[in-house]
C-alpha positions as CSV (number, residue, x, y, z in Angstrom):
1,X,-1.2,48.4,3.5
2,X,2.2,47.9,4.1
3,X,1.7,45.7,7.5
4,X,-1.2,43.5,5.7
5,X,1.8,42.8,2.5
6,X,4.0,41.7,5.2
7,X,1.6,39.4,7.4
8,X,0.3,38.5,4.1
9,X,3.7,37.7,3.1
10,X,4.7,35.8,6.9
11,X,2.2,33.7,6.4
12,X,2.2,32.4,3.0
13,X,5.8,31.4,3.9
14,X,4.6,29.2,6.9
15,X,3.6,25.6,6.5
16,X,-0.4,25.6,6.4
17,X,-0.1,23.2,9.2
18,X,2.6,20.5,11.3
19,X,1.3,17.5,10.7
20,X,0.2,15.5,14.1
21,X,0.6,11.7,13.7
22,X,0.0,11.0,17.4
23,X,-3.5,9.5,16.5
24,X,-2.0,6.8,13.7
25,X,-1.5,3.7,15.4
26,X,-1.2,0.3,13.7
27,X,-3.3,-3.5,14.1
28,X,-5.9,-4.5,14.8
29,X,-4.5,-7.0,11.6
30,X,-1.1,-5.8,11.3
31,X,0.8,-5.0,14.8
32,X,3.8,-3.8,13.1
33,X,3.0,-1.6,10.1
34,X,0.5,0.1,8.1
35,X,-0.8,3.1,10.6
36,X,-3.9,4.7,10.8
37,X,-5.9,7.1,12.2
38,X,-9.6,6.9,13.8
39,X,-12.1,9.4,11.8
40,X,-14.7,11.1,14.6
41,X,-18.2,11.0,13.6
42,X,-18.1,8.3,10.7
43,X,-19.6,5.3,12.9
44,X,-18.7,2.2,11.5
45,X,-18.2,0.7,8.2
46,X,-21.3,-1.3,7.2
47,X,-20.3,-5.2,8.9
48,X,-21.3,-6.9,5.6
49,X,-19.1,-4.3,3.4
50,X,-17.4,-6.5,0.7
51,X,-13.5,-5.2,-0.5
52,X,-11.5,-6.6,-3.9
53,X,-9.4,-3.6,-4.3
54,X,-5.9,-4.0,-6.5
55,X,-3.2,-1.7,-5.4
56,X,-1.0,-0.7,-8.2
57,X,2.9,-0.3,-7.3
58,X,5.7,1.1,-9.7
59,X,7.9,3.4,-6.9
60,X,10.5,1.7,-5.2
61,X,10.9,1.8,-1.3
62,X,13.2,5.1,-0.2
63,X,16.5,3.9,0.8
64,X,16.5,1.9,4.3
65,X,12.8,2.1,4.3
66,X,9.5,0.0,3.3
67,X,7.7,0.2,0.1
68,X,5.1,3.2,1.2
69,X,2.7,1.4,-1.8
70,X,2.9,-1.9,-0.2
71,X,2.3,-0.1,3.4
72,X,-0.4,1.8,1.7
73,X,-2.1,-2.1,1.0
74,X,-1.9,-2.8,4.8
75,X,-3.4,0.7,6.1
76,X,-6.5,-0.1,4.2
77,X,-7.0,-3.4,6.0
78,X,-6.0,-2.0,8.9
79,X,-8.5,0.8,8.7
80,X,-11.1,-0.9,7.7
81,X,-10.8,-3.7,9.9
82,X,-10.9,-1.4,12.8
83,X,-14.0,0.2,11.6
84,X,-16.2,-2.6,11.7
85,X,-15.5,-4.8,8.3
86,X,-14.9,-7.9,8.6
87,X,-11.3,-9.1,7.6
88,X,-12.7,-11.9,5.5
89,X,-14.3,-9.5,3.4
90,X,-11.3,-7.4,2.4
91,X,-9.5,-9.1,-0.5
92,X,-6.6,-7.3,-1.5
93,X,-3.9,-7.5,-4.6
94,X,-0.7,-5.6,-5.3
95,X,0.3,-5.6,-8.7
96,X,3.9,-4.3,-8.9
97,X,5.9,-3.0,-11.8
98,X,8.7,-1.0,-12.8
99,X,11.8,-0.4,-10.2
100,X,9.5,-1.9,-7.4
101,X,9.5,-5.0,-8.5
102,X,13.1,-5.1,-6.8
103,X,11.2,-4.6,-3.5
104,X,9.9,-8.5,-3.8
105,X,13.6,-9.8,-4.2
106,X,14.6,-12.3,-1.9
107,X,17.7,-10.8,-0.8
108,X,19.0,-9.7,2.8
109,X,19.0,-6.2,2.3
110,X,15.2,-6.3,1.1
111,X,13.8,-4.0,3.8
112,X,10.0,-4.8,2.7
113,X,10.9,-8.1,2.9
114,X,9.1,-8.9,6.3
115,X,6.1,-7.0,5.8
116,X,5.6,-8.7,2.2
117,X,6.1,-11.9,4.2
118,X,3.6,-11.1,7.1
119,X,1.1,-9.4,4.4
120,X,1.5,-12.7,2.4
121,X,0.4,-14.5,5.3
122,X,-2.5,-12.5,5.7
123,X,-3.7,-13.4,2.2
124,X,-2.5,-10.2,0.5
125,X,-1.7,-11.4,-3.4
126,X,1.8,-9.4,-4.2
127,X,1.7,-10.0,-8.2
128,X,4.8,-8.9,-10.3
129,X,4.8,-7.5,-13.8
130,X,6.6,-10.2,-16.4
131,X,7.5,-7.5,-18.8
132,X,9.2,-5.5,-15.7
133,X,10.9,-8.5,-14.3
134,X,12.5,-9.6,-17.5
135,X,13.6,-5.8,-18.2
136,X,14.9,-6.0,-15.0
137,X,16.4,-9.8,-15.2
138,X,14.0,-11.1,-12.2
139,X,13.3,-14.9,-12.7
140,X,10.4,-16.2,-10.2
141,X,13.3,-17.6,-8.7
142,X,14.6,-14.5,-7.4
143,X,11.6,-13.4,-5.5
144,X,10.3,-13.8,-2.0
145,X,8.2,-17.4,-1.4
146,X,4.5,-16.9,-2.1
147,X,5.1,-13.9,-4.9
148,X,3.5,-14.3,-8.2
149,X,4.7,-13.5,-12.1
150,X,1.8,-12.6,-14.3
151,X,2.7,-11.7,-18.5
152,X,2.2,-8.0,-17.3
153,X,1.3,-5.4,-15.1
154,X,-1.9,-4.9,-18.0
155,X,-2.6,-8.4,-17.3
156,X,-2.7,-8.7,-13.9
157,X,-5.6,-5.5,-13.8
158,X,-7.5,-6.9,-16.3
159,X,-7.9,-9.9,-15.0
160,X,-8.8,-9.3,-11.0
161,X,-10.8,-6.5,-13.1
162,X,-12.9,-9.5,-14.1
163,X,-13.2,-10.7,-11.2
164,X,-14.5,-7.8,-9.3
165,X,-11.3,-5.6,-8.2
166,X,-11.4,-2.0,-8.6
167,X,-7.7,-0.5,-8.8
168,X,-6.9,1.8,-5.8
169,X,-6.7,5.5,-7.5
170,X,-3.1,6.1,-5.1
């Protein structure tokens, strides 16, 4: 009994697994961000699958790296671009509030900056809170070219809601 406590014990300490990231690669839409991984055994995503998802954003990028919720955005795309949906059918919104609203500043030291841009490009709507930016003293002004100010956060939903968008539950 006393053996089984202490393997018992060994291995509740362990981590369940390392995790292997080796199979996350990035593109075929975005070359330099947004990794994911291929999923054995799932075929393809039906070709005439149709996307409106809204990504919902309040945590700020980590210091010296990119917003993960804005990266989050891009893996989808990626993802599902590479499985067979076609990129004209993937609309895609991020509606950003709180603290992350400073990650759409356009200021030298934004490091989402360039992926915004590049995701911008791609047709990705980046849509920032009012109420957050005027708590925060962001005039449209301040952010990156291409950004947009809705009234709020509550706003924004509702109304790509109406127009077909289900929010992202992460």
């Amino acid at each position: 009994m006393r053996i089984f406590l202490l393997v018992l014990a060994a291995t509740a300490a362990a981590p369940l697994s390392a995790q292997d990231m080796s199979a996350f690669k990035t593109g075929p839409v975005f070359a330099q961000f947004g990794p994911h991984a291929p999923v054995e055994g799932i075929g393809e995503v039906p070709g005439d699958t149709e996307f409106s998802i809204a990504f919902d954003v309040a945590k700020p990028a980590d210091e010296g790296a990119r917003n993960r919720g804005f990266e989050s955005a891009a893996r989808f795309i990626n993802m599902h671009v590479a499985h067979g949906v076609p990129e004209d059918n993937i609309r895609i919104a991020v509606v950003v509030h709180g603290k992350a609203v400073n990650d759409l500043l356009a200021k030298p030291d934004n490091t989402s900056a360039d992926m915004v841009q590049v995701m911008l490009g791609e047709g990705v709507r980046f849509i920032v809170c009012g109420q957050s930016a005027a708590a925060y003293g962001v005039t449209q002004d301040d952010l990156l070219p291409g950004v947009e100010m809705a009234l709020s956060a509550m706003t924004a939903h509702a109304l790509l809601q109406q127009r077909g968008y289900t929010v992202n539950p992460f």
